[in-house]
C-alpha positions as CSV (number, residue, x, y, z in Angstrom):
1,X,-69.1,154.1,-188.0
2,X,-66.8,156.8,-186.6
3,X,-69.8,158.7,-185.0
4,X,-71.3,155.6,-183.7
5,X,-67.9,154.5,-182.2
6,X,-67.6,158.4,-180.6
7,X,-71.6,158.4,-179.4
8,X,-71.0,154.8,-177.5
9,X,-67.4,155.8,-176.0
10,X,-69.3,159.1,-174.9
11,X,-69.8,157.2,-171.3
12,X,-66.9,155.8,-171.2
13,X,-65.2,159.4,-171.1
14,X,-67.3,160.7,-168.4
15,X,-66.6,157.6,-166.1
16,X,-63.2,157.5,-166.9
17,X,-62.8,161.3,-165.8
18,X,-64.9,160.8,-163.0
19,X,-63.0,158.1,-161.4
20,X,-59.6,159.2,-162.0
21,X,-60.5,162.8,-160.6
22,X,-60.9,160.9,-157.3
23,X,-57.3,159.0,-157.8
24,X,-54.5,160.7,-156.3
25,X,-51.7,158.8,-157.8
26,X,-52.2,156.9,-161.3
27,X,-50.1,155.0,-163.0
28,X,-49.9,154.2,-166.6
29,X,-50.3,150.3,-166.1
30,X,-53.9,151.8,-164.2
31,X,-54.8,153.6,-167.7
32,X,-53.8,150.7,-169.6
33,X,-56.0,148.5,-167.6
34,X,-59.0,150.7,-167.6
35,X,-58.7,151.5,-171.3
36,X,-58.5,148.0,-172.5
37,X,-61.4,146.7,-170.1
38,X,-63.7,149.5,-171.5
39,X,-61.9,149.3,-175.3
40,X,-62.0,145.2,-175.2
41,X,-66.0,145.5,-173.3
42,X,-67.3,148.3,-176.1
43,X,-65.4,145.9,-179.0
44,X,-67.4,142.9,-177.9
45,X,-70.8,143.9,-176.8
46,X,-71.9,144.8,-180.5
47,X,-70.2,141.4,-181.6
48,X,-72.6,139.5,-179.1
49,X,-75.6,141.8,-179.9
50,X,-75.1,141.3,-183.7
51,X,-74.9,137.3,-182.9
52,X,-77.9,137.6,-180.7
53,X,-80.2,139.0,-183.5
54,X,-83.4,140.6,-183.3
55,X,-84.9,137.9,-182.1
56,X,-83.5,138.8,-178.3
57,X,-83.8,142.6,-179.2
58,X,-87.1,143.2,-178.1
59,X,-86.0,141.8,-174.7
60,X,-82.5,143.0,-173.8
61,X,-84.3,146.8,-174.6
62,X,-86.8,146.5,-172.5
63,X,-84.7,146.4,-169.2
64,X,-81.4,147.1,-171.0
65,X,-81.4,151.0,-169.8
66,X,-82.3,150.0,-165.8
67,X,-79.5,147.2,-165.3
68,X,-76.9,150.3,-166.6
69,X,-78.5,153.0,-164.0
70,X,-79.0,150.3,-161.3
71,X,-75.2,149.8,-161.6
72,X,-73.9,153.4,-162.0
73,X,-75.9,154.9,-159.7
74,X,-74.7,152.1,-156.7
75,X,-71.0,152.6,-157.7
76,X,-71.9,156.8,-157.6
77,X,-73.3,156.2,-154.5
78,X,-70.5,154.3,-153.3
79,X,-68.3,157.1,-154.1
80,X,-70.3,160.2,-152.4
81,X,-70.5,158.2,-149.8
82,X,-66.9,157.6,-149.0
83,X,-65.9,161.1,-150.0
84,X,-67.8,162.0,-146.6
85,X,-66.4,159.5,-144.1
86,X,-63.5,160.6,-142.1
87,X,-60.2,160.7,-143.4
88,X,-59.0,158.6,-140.4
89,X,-61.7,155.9,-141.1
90,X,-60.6,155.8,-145.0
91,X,-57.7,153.5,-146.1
92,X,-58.1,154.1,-149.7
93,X,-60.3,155.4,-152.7
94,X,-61.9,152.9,-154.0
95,X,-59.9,152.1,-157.8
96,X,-62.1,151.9,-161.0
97,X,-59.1,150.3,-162.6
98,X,-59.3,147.2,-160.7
99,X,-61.3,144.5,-159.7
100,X,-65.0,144.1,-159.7
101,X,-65.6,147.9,-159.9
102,X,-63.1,148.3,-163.2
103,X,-65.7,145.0,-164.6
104,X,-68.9,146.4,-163.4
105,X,-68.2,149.8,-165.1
106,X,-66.9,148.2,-168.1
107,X,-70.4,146.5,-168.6
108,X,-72.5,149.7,-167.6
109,X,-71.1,152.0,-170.0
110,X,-71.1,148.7,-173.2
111,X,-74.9,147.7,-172.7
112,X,-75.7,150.7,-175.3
113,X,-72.9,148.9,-177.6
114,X,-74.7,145.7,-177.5
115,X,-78.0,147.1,-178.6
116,X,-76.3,148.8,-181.5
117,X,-74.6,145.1,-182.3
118,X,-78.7,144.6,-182.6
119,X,-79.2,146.5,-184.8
120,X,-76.6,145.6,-187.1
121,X,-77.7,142.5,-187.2
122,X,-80.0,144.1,-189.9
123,X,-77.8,146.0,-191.5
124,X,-74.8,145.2,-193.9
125,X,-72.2,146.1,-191.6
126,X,-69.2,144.5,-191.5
127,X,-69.0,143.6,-188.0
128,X,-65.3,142.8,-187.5
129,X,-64.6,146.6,-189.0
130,X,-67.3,148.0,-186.5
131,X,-66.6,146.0,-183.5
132,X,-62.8,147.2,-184.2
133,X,-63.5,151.0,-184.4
134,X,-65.8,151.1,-181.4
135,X,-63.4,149.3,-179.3
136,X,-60.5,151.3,-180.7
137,X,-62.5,154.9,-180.0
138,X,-63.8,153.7,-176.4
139,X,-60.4,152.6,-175.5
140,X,-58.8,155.7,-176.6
141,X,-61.2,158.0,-175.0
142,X,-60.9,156.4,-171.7
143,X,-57.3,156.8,-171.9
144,X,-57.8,160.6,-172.8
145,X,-60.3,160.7,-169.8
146,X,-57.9,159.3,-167.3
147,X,-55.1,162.0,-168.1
148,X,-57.9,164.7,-168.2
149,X,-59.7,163.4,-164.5
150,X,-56.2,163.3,-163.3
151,X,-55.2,166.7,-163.8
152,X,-59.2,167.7,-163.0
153,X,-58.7,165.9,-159.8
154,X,-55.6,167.9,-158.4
155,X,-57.5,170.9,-159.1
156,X,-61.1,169.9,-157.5
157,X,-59.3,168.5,-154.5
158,X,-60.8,166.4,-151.9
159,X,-64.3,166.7,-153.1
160,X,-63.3,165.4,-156.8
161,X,-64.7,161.5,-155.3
162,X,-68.0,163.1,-154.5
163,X,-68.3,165.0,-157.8
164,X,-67.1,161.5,-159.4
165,X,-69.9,160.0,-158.3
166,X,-72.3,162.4,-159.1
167,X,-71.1,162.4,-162.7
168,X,-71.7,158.5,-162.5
169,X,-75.3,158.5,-161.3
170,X,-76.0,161.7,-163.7
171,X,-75.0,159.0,-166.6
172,X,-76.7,156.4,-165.4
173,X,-80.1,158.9,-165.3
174,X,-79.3,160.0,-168.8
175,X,-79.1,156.3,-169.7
176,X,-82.4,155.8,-168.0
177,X,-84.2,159.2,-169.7
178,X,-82.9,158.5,-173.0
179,X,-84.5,154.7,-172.6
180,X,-88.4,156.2,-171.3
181,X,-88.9,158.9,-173.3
């Protein structure tokens, strides 16, 4: 259950490093918000997967993989293409802790956990002890994410929004890979 907890919080690492490289200044109350949305949203997803039953498998997986690139590759987007307008024109990075981006990310990266929920609907899984560990593991890898992006961030400079969103569209095209093939 471990592994399956690391494997599904796997995404939300690589978000959370990506956005916070592009933060300047983040607070812990920012950390604590992302971390719960993407602990609480990879907790729940298998719950509702594992309710929803194999009857709905068949078609959640058949579009499941292009509603989680559609949405990471539009956020990516978003953030290469503010990393090149002028610095006059910008007010602020945009803040994946907040708001509908912090909810829209929070969904992209658990669509995977939901399928697994699927699956366990077949299984003898306790699904309160799952549900617990994978939203215990995602939250605490986006928490080590956000104090690795951070420090990343400083260090990549003002490019490290541009490079965020590459990461985020790169995801979303491994999501989309994994899915065809």
């Amino acid at each position: 259950m471990v592994l399956i907890a690391i494997g599904l919080s796997a995404d939300c690492f690589a978000v959370g490093i990506s956005g916070s490289m592009s933060l300047k200044n983040i607070s812990r109350l920012q950390i604590l918000r992302a971390s719960l949305a993407f602990g609480f949203s990879q907790a729940i997803m298998p719950v509702l997967g594992w309710l929803t039953g194999r009857a709905f498998a068949d078609l959640i997986a058949s579009y499941d993989h292009w509603v989680a690139f559609i949405l990471l590759a539009f956020i990516g987007a978003r953030m290469i293409w503010e990393s090149f307008r002028a610095k006059d024109s910008r007010t602020e990075t945009a803040d994946i802790t907040k708001g509908w981006l912090l909810l829209i990310l929070s969904l992209a990266t658990s669509i995977d956990a939901l399928v697994v929920g699927l699956s366990f609907a077949f299984l003898a899984v306790n699904i309160v002890l799952a549900s617990s560990t994978i939203g215990i593991v995602a939250f605490t890898a986006t928490a080590l994410a956000f104090s690795v992006g951070t420090k990343m961030g400083k260090f990549i400079g003002r490019r490290a929004e541009a490079i965020g969103g590459v990461v985020l569209i790169a995801i979303g095209l491994r999501i989309l890979i994994s899915h065809i093939a």
